[in-house]
N, C-alpha and C positions, 0 to 999 in steps of 0.2 A: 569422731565416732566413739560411742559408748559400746563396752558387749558387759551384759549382765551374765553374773552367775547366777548359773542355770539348776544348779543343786538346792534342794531343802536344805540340806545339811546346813548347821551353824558354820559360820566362819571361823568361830572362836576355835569350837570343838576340831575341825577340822586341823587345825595348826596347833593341835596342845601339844600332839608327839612328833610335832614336824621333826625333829631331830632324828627320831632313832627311824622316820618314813624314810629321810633322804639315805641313809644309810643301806637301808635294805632296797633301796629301788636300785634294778639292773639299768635304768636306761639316765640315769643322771650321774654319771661318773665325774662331769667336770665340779660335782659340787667338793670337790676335794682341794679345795683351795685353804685347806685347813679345819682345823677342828673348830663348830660350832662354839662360837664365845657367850650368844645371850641367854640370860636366865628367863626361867618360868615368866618371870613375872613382866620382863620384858616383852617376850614375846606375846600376852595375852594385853598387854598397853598397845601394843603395835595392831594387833588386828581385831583390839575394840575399836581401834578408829578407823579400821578399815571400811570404807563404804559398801561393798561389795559390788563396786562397778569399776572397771575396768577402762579409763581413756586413753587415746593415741598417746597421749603425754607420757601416758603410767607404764608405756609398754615394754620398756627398762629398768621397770622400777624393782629393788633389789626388796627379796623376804630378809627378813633377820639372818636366816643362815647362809645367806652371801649369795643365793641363787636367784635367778629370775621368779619373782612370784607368778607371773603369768605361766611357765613353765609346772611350777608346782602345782598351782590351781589345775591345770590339767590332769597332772598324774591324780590326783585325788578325785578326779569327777567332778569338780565344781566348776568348767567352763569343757565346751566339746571343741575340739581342735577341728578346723580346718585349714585347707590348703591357703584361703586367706590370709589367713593371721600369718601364719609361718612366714609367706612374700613380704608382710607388711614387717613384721619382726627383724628379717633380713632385711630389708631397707632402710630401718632404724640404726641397724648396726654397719650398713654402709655410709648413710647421711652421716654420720655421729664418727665414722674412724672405730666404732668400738667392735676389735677384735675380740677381747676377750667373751663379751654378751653374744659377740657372733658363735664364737665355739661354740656356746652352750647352745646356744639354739641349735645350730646344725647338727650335734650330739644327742638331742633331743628330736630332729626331724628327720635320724637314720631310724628312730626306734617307729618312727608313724607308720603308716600304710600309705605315705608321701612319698616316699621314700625313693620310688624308681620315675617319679614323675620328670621328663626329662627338662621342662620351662624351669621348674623349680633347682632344679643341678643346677643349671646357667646360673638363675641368682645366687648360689652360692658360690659358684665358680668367681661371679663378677664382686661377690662380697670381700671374699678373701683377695681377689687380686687389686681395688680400690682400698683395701688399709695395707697394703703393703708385703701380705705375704703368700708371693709366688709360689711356693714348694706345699702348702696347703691348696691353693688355686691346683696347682698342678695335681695333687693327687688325685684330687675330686674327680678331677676329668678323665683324669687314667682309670678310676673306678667305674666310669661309666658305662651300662653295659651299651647304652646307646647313645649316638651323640647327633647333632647336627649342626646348620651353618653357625645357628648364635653359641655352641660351643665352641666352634673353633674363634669364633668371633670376640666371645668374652676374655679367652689365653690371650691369645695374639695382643688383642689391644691393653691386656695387662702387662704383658714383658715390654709392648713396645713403652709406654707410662712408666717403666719400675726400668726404664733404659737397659733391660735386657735383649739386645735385638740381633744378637745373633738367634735363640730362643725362637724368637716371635718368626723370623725368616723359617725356618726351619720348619716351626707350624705350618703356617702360611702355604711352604710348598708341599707339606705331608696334605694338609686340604685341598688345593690342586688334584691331586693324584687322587684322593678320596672321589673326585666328581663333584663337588661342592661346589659354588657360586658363592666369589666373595661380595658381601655389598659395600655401601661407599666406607662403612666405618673398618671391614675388613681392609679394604684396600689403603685409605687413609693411614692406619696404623702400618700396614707392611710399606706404604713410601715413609713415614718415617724412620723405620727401620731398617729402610736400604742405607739409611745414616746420616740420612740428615744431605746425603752426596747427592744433588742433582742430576748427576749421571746416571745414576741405578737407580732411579728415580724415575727418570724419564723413558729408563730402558723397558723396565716393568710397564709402566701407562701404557706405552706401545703393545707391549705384549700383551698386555690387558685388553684393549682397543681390539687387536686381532682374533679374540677370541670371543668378540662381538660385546665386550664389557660397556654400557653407555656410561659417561664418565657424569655427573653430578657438579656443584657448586664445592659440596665438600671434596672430593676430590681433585677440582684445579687448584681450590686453597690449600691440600695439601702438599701439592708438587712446588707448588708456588714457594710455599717456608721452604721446603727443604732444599732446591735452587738458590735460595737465599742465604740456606745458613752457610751452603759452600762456594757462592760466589758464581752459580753456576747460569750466568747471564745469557747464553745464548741458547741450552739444551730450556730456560725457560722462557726466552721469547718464539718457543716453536712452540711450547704449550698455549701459551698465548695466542699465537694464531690459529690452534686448533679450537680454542675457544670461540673465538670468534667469528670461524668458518661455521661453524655451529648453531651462531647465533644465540650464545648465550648471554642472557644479560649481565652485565657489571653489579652485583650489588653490593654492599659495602665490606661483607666481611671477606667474599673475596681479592676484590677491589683492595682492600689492605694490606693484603699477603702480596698480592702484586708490587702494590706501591713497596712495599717494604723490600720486594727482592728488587726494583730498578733502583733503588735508595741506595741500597749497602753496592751493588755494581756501580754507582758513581754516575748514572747513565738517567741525571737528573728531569731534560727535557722528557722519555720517558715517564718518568715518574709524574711530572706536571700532568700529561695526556690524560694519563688515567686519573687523577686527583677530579679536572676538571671534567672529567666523565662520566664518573660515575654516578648513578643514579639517585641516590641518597646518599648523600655523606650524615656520619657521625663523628663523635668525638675522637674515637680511634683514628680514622681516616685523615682529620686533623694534624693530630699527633704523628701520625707514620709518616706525614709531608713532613711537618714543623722536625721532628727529631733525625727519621734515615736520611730523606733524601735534603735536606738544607742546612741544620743545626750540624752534623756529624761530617759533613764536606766544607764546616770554613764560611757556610755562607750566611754572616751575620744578618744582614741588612738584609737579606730577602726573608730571612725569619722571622724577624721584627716584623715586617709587613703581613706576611701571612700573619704572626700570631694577631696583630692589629684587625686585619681582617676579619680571624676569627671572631673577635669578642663584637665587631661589626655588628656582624649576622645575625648576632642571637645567641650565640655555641659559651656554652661557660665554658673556661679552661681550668683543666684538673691540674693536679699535683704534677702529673707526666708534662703536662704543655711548657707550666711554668719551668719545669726541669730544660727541657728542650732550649726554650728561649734565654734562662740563664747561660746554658751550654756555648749555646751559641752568642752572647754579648762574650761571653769570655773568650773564646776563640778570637772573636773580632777586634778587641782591644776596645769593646764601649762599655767603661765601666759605669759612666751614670745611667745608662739605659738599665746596664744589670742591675744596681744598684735599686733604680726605683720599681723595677719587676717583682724586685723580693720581697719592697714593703708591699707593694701588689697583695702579693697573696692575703697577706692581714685581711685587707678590702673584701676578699671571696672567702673569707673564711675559714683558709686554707693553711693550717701548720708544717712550716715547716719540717721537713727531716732530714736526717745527716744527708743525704746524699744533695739535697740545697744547700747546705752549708761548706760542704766539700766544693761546689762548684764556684760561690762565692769567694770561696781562701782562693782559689783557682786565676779566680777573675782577679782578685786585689795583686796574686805573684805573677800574671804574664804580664798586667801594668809596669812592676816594678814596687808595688807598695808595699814594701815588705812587713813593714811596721804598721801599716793600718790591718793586713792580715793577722799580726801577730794579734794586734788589739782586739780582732772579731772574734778568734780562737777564742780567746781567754776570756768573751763575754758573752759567749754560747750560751744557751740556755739548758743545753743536753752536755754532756759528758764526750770531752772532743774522742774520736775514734781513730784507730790507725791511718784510716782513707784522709782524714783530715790533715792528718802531722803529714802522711807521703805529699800532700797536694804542695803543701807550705814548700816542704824538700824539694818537690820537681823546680819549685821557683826559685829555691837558694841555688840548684846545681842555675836555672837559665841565666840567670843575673850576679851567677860569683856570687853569694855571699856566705862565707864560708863558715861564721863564726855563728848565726841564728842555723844555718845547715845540719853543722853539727847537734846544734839544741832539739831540731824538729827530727832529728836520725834517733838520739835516744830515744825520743818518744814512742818512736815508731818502734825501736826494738824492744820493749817494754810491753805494747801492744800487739806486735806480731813479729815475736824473732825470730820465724824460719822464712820469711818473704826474703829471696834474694835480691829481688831491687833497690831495697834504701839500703842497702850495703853497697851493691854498684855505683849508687847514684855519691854516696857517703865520698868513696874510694876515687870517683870521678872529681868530682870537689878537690878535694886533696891535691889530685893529682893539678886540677888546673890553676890551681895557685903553687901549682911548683913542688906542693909538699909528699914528695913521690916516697920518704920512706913512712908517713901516718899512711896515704894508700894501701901501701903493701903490707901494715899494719892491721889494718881493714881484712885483705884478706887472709891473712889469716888469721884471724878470728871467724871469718865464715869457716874456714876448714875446720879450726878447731870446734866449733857448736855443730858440724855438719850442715851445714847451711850451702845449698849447690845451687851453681848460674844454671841459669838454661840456655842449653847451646840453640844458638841463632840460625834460624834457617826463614827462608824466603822461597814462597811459590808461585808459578805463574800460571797462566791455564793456556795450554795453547792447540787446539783442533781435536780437545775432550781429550787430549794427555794434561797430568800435572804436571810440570819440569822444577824438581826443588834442588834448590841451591844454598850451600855455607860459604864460608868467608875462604876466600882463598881457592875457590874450588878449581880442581884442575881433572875432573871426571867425566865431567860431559863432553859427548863428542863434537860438540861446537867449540869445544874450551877455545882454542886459536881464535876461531872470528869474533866469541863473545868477548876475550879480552880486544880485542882488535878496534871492535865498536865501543864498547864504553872509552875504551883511549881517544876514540876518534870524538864522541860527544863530550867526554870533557875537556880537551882543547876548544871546540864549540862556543859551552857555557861558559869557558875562562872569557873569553873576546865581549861578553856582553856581564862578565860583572861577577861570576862566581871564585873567590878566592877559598881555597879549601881551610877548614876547621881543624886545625890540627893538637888541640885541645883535649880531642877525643881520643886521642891517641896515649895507651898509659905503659910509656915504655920511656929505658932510659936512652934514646937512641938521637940522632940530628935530625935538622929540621927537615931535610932531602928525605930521611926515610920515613920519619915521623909521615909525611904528605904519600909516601909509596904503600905504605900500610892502610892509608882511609881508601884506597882506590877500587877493594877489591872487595866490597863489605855484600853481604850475599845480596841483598833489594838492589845494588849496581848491576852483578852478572845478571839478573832476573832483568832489570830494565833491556841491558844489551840482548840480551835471546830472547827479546819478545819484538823490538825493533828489529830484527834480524829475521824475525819470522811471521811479522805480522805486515801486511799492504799500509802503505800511507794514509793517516785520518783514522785507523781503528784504534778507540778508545782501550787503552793499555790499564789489567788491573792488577795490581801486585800484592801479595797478602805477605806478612810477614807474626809470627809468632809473637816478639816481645818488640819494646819499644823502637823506634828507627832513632838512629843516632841523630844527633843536630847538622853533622855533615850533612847526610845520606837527605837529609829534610831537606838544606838548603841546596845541594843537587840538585835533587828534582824539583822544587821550584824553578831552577833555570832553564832544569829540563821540558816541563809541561809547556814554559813561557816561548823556547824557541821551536819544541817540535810539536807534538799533540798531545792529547786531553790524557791525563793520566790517574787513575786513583789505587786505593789501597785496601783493603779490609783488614780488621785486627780479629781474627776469627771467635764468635762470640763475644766481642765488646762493642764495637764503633768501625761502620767504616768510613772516609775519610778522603780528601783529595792533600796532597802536601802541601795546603795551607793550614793543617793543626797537628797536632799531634795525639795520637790515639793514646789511650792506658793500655796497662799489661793486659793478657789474658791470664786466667788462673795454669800453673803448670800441667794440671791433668788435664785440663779439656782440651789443649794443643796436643801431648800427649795420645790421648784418646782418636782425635783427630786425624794424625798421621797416621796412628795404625791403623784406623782405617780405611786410610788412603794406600795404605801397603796390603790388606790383607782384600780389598776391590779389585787389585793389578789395573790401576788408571793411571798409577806415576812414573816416571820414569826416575832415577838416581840422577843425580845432578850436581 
């Protein structure tokens, strides 16, 4: 779209005292970004070649004196403002992130006769809250002399996006009480806001429902993620069947969210039902089979085939697929399949990036190749990154070897010296070649840089309580029968093959204690009180914050093998059945997480 200016007046003439205009105009205050630097003569070169037409392109385009020309051309009468331009202007500066153009416009559209339009608040509402700054969002609205639903509409789903969500709840229930009707974008943003928690999630939908709410596609997809992100399998296989009693149909991008919350609960046939259901699959739908529910549970071979399938079909596979399918050759122990996946991508065109190359060092150390890992590192085409030296590390700690260990630990603390894990993993090392005083060496040097473990905790879900458990715990009211039962299943697993790991253990103590110390590591009490309180055949999910020791791993392998289906989620990274091993989560979002779970009151101490 063109808008011609509408003035006789020269151009030229118009901008000769641009300078001492902006100065004297009351309604352009943001032009104070400093004193005007171009001279006369600049400025008459600049708008001799002004055309004097105006296109979408041009609608940010800056005069000499650092101000919006389309902006100034108005104050002068050379273009007439309407409430068009202004939406369009604001849309510029939210397409674009640009805050500062935005000020000035909305600086400029408090001076119009626009100014109480309430459609147009909202876009500025929604301007500021898409670049990021809530506390302008918020004012705007509090200025309001009038508001309605896409008011509250546009806050809300800004604090829930800018992860403010106590904020956005708080809105949310202040528009309740107002009489307001939220729609499906109000309500989607307040279930994420309930936190991502399943439970408050599902509790609101209900409560929605009864107040005669019809629930949308976007809104099962959004209970759907947020069951997912907390494990909360069974408050969303009741959504699921509200779905369905409904008669709505599967379409993909719900379908996804689904697949992806039976994925990370381990509850794979599930996740097949829907795959194979849904109405149109796309590439995501692919990928959320290939990655949650098969690559992230251990299950190589069936990846392989699905991604084979995939490429069958017709479905090109992205950067994500190939990720998945390497993931999962590495889990499996098939390094030539990974191997020829990765030149794959060449073929589709596809560049690699660190996070393929991290998967690959991956795949070369669960093999045991340590030295063809090493060779890849160092013939990278990028710049190796921390994620790569930790991958190398995780396989010196699996495979002893202690002396590249140490090589791929300085890297890593080079690259990120406040991650406590390749300090653990360093200090582990050490310890399991015997060298208990370099371990204790290790740690302290994390004390001295301040560098802090994260203390290990382990949760289970049991009849929409959390029950969370650490090492050692003797606070739950079950503590008696939960030690009782883990004693009683690891005599069990002894009889068919589980000798304990007592490697992990970094103390200077015998071997009798060394074996008393793995016994009681918090994912153990968590398996015990959930057999303890779950019926025979219910698929048991255990989450645990940072990595499961190699013990606690080869446990429950014996464990899944002799009693029933067991998995695990690593919250916000992988979840996972204990045939692999998940990576850390970052410390804050466990962090965040808990307190979540403590300021819900759905957990119990443990």
């Amino acid at each position: 779209m063109k808008r011609r200016i509408c003035s006789p007046i020269s151009t030229v003439s118009i901008f000769r005292n641009l300078k001492s205009l902006i100065l004297l105009s009351p309604r352009i205050f943001l032009s104070t970004l400093g004193p005007v630097q171009c001279s006369d003569s600049e400025e008459t070169k600049f708008f001799d070649q002004f055309p004097g037409v105006i296109q979408d392109k041009d609608l940010l385009r800056k005069a000499p004196s650092g101000n919006l020309l389309v902006l100034d051309l108005i104050d002068r009468g050379a273009m007439e403002p309407d409430a068009r331009l202004y939406v369009e202007l604001f849309k510029k500066c939210t397409d674009q992130g640009k805050l500062k153009e935005g000020q000035m416009v909305h600086t400029h559209f408090l001076a119009s006769r626009f100014q109480h339009y309430v459609a147009m608040q909202n876009t500025v509402i929604n301007m500021y809250a898409k670049c990021g700054d809530m506390e302008l969002a918020r004012k705007v609205f509090d200025e309001m002399t009038e508001r309605d639903m896409v008011s509250y509409t546009m806050l809300v789903t800004g604090y829930s996006q800018c992860n403010e969500f106590k904020e956005a709840l708080v809105l949310y229930l202040d528009m309740m009480k107002m009489g307001l009707k939220p729609n499906e974008f109000t309500f989607g943003s307040a279930l994420k806001s309930a936190g991502g928690e399943g439970h408050n999630a599902v509790k609101l939908f209900s409560e929605m429902k009864r107040g005669g709410f019809e629930p949308t596609h976007f809104t099962y997809s959004s209970i759907f993620a947020a069951c997912a992100s907390n494990g909360a399998l069974e408050q969303g296989k009741w959504v699921h069947a509200d779905m369905v009693k409904l008669g709505t149909k599967l379409i993909a991008f719900v379908g996804n969210t689904l697949l992806d919350m039976y994925g990370k609960a381990g509850s794979i046939d599930d996740a097949k039902k829907v795959f194979y259901r849904l109405a149109k699959k796309d590439v995501v739908s692919w990928n959320s089979m290939l990655l949650t529910a098969y690559a992230q549970h251990g299950l190589g071979q069936e990846t392989v085939d699905l991604f084979e399938e995939m490429r069958a079909v017709g479905f090109q596979p992205n950067e994500i697929s190939f990720l998945c399918v390497l993931n999962a050759c590495s889990h499996a122990g098939l390094l030539d399949k990974g191997l020829y996946y990765f030149e794959l991508m060449r073929k589709y065109k596809l560049d690699p990036d660190i996070t393929h190359y991290v998967t690959i060092v991956d795949l070369f150390g669960r093999a045991g190749q340590l030295d063809r890992a090493l060779t890849f590192i160092r013939e990278m085409t990028t710049q190796p990154t921390a994620a790569v030296w930790k991958a190398l590390l995780g396989a010196c700690r699996m495979h002893k070897n202690m002396e590249l260990g140490v090589y791929a630990a300085e890297r890593v603390f080079e690259l990120d010296p406040h991650d406590s894990g390749p300090h653990m993993l360093l200090s582990n090392i050490y310890a399991s070649a015997g060298r208990l005083s370099d371990a204790a060496r290790v740690r302290r040097m994390m004390n001295e840089s301040g560098v802090k473990k994260e203390p290990a905790c382990s949760w289970v879900e049991i009849g929409n309580v959390v029950h969370v458990f650490v090492a050692n715990d003797d606070t739950h009211p079950q503590r008696e029968e939960i030690r009782k039962m883990w004693e009683k299943l690891r005599d069990e697993i002894k009889k068919i093959g589980y000798v304990p790991d007592t490697s992990h253990v970094l103390w200077f103590v015998d071997q009798q204690e060394r074996e008393e110390r793995l016994q009681y590591h918090s994912e153990k009490l968590a398996l015990a009180f959930a057999l303890l309180n779950t019926s025979p055949g219910t698929p048991i999910s255990i989450k645990k914050n940072i990595r499961v020791c190699g013990d606690c791993h080869t446990a429950f392998r014996y464990a899944e093998f002799r009693f029933r289906s067991i998995s695990a989620e690593n919250p916000g990274i992988l979840a996972w059945r204990f045939l692999s091993v998940p990576g850390r989560t970052r410390d804050k979002d466990i962090t965040k997480m808990l307190k979540k779970l403590r300021y819900a009151g759905i957990w119990m101490e443990g």
